[in-house]
C-alpha positions in Angstrom: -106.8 -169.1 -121.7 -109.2 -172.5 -122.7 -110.4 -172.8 -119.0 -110.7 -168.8 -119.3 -112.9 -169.0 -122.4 -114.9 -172.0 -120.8 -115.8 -170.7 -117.4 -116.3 -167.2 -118.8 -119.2 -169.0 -121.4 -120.4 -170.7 -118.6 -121.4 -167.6 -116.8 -122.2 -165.6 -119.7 -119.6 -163.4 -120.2 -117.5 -162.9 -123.6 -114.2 -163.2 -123.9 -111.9 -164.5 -126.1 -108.9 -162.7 -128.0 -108.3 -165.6 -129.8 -111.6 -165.2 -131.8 -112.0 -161.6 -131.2 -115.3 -161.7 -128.8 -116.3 -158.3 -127.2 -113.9 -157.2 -123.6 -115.8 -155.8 -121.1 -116.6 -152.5 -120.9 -115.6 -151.2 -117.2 -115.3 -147.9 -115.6 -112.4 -147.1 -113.1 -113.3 -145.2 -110.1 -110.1 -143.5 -107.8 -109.0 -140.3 -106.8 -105.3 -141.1 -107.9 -105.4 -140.2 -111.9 -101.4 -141.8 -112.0 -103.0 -144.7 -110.6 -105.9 -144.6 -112.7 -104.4 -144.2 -115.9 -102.1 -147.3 -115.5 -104.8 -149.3 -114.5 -106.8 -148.6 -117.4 -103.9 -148.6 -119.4 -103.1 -152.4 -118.0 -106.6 -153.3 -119.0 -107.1 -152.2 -122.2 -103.5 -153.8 -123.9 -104.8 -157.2 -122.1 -107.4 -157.2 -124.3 -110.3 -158.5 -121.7 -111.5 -155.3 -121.1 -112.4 -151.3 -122.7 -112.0 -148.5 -119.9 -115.0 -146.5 -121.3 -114.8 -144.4 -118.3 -112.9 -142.9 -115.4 -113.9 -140.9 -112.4 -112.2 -139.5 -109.8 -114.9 -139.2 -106.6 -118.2 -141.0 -105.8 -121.1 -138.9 -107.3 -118.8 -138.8 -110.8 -119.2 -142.9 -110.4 -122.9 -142.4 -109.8 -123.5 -140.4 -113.0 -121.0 -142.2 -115.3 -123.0 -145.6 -115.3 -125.9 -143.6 -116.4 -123.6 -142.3 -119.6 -121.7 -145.0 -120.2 -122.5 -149.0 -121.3 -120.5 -150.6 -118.5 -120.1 -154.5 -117.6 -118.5 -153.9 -114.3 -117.3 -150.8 -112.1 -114.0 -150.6 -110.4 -114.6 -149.2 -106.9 -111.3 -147.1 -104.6 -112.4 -147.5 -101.2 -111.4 -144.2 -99.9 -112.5 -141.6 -102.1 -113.5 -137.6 -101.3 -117.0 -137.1 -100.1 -119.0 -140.7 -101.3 -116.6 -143.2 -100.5 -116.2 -146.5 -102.2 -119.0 -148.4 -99.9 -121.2 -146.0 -100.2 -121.1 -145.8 -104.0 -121.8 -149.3 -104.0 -124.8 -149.3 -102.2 -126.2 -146.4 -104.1 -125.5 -148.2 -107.2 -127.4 -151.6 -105.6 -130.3 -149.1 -105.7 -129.9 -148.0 -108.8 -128.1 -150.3 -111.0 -128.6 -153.9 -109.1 -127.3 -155.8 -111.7 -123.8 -154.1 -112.1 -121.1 -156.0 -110.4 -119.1 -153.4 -108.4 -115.7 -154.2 -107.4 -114.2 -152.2 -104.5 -110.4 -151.3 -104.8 -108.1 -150.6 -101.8 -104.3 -150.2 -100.9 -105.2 -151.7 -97.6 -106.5 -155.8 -96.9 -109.8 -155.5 -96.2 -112.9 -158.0 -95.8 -116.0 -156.5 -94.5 -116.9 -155.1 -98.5 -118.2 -158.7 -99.4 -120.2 -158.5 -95.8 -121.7 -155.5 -97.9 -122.2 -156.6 -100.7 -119.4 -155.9 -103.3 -118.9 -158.6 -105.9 -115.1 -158.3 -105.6 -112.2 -157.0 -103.7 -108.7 -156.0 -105.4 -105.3 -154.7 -104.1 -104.4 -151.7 -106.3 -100.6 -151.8 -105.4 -98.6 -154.2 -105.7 -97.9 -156.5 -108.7 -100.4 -155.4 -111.5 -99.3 -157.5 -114.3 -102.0 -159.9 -113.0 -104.7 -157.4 -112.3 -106.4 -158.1 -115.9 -106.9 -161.5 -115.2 -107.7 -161.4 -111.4 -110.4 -158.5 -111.9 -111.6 -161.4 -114.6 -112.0 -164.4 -113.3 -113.4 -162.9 -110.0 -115.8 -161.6 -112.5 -116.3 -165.0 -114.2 -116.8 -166.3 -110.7 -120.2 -163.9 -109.5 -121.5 -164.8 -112.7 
């Protein structure tokens, strides 16, 4: 966790449980609510982070960052009518700043070729998701 804590003050993000130092605020965007709801429950008991929202297609995401304080936006690739890539490059427009990380079930590389800060696997072994979607977090600074 020191080498968390370090590199996380480094880049200017706040986190610490130990001293009780803010989580991130992120908003979770998939169409799977089962999904969805496991994810943000995995988040918030780590401690890193505050789900302060959820949506379940792309204009919902679009309108939540406007609503919402968020730090960073979890992205499902394939979502009904804006999918994830396109979400991400409306939100370049509108919200440049906010690191968008795009989620998938399937491997994927060409979302960094457009931009997204991040890629995670949503299936597979999520007790590490917490800390993954952190330190890639930590690492875009």
């Amino acid at each position: 966790m020191a080498s968390q804590q370090s590199s996380a003050c480094a880049a200017g993000i706040s986190y610490s449980a130990e001293v009780g130092v803010k989580p991130l605020n992120v908003a979770i965007v998939d169409d799977e609510s089962e999904l969805t709801n496991l994810l943000s429950m995995i988040l918030a008991t780590s401690g890193m982070f505050n789900v302060v929202a959820t949506a379940t297609n792309g204009q919902d995401a679009l309108n939540i960052i406007h609503e919402k304080q968020i730090d960073a936006i979890l992205v499902d690739l394939c979502l009904p009518g804006l999918n994830g890539i396109m979400v991400m490059e409306r939100l370049r427009e509108t919200a440049p700043g906010l690191p968008v990380v795009i989620m998938s079930g399937f491997p994927i590389v060409d979302v960094y070729l457009r931009g997204a800060k991040g890629y995670l696997e949503k299936y597979g072994d999520l007790e590490d998701f917490p800390t993954k979607l952190f330190n890639l977090l930590v690492s875009v600074g």
